[in-house]
C-alpha positions in Angstrom: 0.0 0.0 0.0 1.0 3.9 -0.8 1.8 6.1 1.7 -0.3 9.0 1.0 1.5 12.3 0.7 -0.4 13.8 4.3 1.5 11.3 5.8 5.2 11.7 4.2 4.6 15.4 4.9 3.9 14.2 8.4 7.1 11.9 9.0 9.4 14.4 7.2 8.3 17.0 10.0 8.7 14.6 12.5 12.2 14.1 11.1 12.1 11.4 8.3 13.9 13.0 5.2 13.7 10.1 3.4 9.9 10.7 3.5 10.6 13.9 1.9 13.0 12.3 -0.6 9.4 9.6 -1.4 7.3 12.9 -2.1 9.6 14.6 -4.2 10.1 11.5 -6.3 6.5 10.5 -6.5 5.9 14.1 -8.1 9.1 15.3 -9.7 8.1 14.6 -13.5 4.5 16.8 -13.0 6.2 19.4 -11.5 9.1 19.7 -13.6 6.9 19.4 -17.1 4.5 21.8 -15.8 7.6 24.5 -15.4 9.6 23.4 -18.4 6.6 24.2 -20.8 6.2 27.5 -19.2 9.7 28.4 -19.5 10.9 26.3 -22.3 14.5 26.1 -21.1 15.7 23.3 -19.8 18.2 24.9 -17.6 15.7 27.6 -16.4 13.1 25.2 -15.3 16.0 22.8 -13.3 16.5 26.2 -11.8 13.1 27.0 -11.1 12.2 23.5 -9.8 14.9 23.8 -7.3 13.4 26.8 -5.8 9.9 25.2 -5.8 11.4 22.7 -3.3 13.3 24.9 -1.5 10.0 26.8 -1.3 7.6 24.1 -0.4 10.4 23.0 2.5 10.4 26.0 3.8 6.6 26.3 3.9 6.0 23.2 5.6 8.9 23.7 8.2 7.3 27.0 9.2 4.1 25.1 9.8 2.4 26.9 7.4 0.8 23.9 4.7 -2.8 23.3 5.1 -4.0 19.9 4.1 -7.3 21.4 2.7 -5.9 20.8 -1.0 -3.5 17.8 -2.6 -0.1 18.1 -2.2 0.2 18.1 -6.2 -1.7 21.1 -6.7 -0.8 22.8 -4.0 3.2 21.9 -5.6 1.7 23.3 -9.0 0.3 26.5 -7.2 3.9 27.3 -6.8 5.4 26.5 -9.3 3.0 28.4 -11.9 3.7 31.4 -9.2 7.5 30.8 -9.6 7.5 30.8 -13.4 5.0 33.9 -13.4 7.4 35.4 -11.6 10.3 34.7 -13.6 7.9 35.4 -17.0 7.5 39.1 -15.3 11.3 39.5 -14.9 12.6 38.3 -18.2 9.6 39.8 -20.1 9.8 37.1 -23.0 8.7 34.0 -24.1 10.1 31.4 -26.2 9.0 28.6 -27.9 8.6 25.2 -26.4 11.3 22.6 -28.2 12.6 19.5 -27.3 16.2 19.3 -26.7 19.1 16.7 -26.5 18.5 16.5 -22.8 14.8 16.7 -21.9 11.8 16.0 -24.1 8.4 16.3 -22.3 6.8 12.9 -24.3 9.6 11.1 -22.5 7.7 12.1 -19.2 4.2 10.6 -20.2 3.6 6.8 -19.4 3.3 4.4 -22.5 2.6 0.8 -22.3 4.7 -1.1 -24.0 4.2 -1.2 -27.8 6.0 -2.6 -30.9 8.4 -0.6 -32.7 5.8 0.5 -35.8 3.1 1.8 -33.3 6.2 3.4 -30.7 7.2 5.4 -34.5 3.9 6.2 -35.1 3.5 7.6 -31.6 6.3 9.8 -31.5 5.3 11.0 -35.1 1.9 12.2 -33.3 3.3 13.8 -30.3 5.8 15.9 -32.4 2.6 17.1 -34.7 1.1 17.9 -31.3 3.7 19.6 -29.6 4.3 21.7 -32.7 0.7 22.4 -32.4 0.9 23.5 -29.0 3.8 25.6 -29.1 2.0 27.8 -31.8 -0.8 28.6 -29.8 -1.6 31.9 -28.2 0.2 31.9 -24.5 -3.3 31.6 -22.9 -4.9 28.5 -25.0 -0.9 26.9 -24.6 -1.3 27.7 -20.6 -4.6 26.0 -20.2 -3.5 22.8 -22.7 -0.5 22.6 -20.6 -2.4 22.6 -17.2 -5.0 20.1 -18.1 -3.5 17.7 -20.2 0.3 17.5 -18.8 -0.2 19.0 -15.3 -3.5 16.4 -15.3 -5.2 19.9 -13.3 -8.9 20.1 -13.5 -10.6 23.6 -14.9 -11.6 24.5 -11.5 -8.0 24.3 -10.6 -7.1 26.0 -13.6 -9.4 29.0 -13.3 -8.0 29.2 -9.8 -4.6 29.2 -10.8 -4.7 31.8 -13.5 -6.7 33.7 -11.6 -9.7 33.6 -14.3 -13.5 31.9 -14.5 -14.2 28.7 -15.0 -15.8 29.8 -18.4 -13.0 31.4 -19.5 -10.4 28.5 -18.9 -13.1 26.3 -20.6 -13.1 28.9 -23.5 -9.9 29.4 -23.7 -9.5 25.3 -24.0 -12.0 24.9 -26.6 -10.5 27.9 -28.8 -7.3 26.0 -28.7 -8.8 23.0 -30.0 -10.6 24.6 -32.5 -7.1 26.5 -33.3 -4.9 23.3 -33.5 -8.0 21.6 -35.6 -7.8 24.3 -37.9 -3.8 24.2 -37.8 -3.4 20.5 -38.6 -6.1 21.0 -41.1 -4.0 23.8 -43.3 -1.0 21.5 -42.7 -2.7 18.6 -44.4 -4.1 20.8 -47.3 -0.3 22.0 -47.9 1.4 18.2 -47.5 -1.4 17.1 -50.7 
């Protein structure tokens, strides 16, 4: 049976590190896709991770975590914060690319397929990402958060501060956007 993340946050203030050390790995890949597509540098975001977990120790040592939420999106929280903040101090944003070291499809679970449908699949999620990357920063911000960060629209809408509508909107433009994209890409590759 799991230990759920209440209790590893328990036993790492009671002294456990290792606890900690269970937490962190049992969320690292969310966390660090969810700032890498924000800042799309790998070295930023291993930056800004860092400093989430310095943050989120420093929170719970002072006492000052409240259990109402999951420790996930409470993680998230801060780290959307933390890339918002570095968004405001670099003023620019650049596009989302894979690199030699880190490529977010390498993240997601796969079962284990044979090598035509494992081509096929990576064919796809380039075609996605591409799409992705060329949306407006709002629609690419509310893709990111619900399919990678796995965060429901309520969570969304509270973490970009907007309605519920408006996230849903804002998802539903982007699929019409990336429909519409993939559609003009097929009329050009005839």
């Amino acid at each position: 049976m799991q230990i759920s993340d209440q209790q590893l946050i328990s036993n790492y203030l009671d002294g456990d590190d290792k606890s900690f050390a269970v937490l962190l790995n049992r969320h690292r890949d969310k966390i660090f896709t969810s700032i890498y597509l924000f800042v799309k540098d790998t070295d930023m975001a291993e930056d800004i991770f860092q400093d989430v977990f310095i943050k989120i120790i420093d929170t719970l040592r002072k006492g000052k975590y409240n259990h109402e939420g999951k420790f996930l999106q409470w993680a998230l929280r801060i780290s959307y914060n933390m890339c918002v903040d570095n968004f405001r101090r670099s003023k620019r944003r650049t596009k989302v690319s894979a690199t030699e070291t880190f490529d977010i499809f390498d993240v997601l679970e796969s079962r284990d397929d044979n090598m035509e449908a494992t081509i096929i699949k990576s064919q796809v999620h380039k075609k996605v990402r591409k799409l992705v990357d060329q949306l407006p920063p709002e629609q690419r911000e509310v893709v990111i958060l619900r399919h990678y960060a796995d965060m429901s629209f309520k969570e969304i809408s509270q973490l970009t501060r907007v309605s519920i509508n408006t996230a849903l909107g804002r998802m539903r433009y982007a699929l019409i956007n990336m429909r519409k994209m993939a559609g003009e890409r097929e009329l050009l590759m005839q």
